[in-house]
Backbone as a chain_set.jsonl record, in Angstrom:
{"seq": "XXXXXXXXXXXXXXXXXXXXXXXXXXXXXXXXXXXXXXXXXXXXXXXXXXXXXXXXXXXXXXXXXXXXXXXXX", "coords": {"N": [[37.886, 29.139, 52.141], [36.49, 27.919, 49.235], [37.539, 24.377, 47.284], [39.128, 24.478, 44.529], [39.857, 23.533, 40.89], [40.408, 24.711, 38.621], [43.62, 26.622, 38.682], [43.694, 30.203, 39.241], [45.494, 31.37, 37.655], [46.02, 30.013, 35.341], [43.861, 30.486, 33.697], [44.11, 33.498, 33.81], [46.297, 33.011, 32.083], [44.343, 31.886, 30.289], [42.778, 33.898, 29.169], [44.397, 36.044, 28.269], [45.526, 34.546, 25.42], [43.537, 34.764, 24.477], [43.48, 37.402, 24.087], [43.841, 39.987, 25.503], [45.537, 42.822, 27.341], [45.395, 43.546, 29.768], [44.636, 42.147, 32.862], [41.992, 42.057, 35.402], [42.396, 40.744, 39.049], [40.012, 40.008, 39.765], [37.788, 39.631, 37.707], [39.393, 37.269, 36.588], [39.324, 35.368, 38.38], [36.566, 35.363, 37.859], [35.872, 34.28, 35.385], [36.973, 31.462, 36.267], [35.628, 30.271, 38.085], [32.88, 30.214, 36.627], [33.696, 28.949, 34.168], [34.256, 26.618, 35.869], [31.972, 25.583, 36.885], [30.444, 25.054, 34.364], [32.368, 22.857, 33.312], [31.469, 21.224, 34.803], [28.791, 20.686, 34.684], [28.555, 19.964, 31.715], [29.802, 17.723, 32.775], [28.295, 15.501, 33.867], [25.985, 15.724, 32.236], [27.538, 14.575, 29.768], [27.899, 11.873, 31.35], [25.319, 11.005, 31.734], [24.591, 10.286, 29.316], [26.429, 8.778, 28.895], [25.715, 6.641, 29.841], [23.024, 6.155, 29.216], [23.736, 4.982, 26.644], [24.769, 2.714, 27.4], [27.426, 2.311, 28.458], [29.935, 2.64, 31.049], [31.975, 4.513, 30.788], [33.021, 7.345, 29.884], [32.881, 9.184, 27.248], [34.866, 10.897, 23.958], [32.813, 11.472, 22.307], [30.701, 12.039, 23.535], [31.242, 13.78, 25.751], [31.387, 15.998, 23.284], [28.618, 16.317, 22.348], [27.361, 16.443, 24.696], [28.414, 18.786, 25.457], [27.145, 20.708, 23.612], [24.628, 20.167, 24.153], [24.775, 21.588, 26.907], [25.414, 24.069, 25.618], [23.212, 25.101, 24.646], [20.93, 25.54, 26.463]], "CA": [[37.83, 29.239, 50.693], [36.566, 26.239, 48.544], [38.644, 23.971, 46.607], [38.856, 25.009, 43.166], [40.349, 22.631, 40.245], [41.03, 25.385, 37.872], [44.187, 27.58, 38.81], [43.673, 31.231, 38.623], [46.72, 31.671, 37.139], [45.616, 29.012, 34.468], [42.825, 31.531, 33.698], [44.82, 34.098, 33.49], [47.013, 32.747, 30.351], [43.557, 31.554, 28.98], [42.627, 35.378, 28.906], [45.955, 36.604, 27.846], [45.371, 33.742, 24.889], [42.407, 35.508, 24.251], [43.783, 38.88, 23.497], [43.594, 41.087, 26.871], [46.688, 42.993, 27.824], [45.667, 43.476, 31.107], [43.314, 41.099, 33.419], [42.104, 42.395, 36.722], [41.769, 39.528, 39.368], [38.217, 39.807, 39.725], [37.536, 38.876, 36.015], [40.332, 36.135, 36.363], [38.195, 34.309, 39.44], [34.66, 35.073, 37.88], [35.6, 33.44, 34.828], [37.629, 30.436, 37.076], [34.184, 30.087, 38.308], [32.158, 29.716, 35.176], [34.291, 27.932, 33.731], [34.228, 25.007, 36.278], [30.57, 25.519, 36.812], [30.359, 24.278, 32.911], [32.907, 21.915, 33.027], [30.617, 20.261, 36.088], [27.02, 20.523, 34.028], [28.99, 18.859, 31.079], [30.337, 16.518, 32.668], [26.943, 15.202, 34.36], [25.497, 15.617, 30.718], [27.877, 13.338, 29.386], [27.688, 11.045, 32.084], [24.164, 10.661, 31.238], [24.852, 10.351, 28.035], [27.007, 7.389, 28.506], [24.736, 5.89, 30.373], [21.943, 5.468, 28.289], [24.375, 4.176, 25.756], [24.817, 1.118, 28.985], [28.44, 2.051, 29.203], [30.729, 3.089, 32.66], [33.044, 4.899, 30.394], [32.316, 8.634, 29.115], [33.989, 8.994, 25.775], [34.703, 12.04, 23.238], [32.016, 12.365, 21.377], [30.002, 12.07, 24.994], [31.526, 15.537, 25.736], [30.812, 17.003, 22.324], [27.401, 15.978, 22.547], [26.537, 17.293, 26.065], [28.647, 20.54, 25.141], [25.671, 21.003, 22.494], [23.363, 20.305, 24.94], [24.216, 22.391, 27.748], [25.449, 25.328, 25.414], [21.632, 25.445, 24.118], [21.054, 26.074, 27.641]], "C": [[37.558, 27.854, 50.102], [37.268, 26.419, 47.534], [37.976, 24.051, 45.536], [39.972, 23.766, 42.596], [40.998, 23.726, 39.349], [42.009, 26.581, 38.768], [43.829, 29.028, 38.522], [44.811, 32.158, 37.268], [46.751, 31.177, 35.688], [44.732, 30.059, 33.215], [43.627, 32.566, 33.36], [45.385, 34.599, 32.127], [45.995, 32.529, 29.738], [43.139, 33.291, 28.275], [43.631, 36.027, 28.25], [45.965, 35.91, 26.388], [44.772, 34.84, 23.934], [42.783, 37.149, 23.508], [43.995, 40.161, 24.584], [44.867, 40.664, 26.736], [46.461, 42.541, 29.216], [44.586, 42.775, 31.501], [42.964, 40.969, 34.841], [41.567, 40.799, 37.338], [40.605, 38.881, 39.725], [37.749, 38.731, 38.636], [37.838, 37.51, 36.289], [38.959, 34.854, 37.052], [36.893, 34.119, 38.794], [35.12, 34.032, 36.584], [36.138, 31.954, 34.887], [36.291, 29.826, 37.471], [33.012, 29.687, 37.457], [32.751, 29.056, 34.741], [33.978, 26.04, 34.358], [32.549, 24.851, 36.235], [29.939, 25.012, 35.608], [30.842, 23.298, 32.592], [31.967, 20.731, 33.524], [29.102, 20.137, 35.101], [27.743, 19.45, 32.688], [29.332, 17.672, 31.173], [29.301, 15.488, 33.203], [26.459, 14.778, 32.682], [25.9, 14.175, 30.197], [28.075, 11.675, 29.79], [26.7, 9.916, 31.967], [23.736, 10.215, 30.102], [25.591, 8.879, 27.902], [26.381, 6.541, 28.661], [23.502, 5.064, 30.014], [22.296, 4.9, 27.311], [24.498, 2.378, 26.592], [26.329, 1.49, 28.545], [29.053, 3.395, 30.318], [31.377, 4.197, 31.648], [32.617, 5.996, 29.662], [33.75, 8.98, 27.833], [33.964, 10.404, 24.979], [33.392, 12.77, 23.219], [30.914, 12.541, 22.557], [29.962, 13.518, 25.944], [30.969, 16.447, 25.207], [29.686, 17.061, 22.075], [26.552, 16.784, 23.587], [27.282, 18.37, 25.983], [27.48, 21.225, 24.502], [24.73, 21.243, 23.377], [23.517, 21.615, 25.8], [24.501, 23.88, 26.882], [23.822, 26.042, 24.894], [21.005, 25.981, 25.305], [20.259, 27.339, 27.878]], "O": [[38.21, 26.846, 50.376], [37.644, 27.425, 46.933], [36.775, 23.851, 45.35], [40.731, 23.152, 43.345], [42.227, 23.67, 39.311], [41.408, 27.395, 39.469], [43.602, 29.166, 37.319], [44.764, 33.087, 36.461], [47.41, 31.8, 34.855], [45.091, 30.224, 32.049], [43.916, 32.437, 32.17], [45.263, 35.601, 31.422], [46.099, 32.787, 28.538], [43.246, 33.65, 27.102], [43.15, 36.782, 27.405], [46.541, 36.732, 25.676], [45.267, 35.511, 23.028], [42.267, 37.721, 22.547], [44.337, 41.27, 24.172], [45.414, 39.605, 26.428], [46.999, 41.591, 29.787], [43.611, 42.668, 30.757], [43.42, 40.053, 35.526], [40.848, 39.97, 36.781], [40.292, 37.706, 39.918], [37.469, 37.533, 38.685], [36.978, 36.629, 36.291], [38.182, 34.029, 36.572], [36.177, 33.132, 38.966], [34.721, 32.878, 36.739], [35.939, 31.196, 33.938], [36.028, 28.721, 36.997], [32.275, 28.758, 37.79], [32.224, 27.956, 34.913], [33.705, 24.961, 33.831], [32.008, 23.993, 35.537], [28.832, 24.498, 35.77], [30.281, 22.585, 31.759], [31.732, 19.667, 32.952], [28.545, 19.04, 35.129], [27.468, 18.25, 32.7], [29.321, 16.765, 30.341], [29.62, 14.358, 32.833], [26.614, 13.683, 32.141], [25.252, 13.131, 30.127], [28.283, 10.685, 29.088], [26.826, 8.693, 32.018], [22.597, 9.789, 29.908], [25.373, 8.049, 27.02], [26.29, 5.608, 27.863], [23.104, 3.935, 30.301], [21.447, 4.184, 26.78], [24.283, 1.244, 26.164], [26.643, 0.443, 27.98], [28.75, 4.587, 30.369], [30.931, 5.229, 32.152], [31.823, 5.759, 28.751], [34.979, 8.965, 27.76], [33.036, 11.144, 25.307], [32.958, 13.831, 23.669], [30.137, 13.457, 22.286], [29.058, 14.08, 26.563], [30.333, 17.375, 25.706], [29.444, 18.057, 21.394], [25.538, 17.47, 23.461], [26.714, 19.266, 26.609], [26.979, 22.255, 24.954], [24.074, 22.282, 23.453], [22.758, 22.572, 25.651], [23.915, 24.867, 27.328], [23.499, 27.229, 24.837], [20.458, 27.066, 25.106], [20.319, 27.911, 28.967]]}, "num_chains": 1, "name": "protein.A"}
């Protein structure tokens, strides 16, 4: 099994958050899965993003920026 960063369980409460009574564990994993799979393109984004600014250091608005981007996607 590969190593995952997001808990399923984590997932779970975000769904539960969300409004669902119930949350089969299928769901839970696929969207454990998307989730990081977005976190990972964002965080590249913003990476890139810092970068062409010339600094090491990825900052807020570096996030909210490449969120934009990849949600255009």
């Amino acid at each position: 099994m590969a190593e995952t960063e997001i808990s399923t369980a984590a997932v779970h409460r975000l769904i539960k958050k969300g409004g669902a009574g119930r949350i089969g564990d299928d769901a839970a994993e696929e969207l454990r899965k998307v989730v990081e799979e977005v976190a990972v393109r964002v965080g590249k984004e913003a990476l890139e993003l810092a970068t062409h600014a010339g600094r090491k250091t990825v900052r807020a608005e570096d996030i909210r920026l490449a969120v934009k981007r990849v949600w255009k996607e």
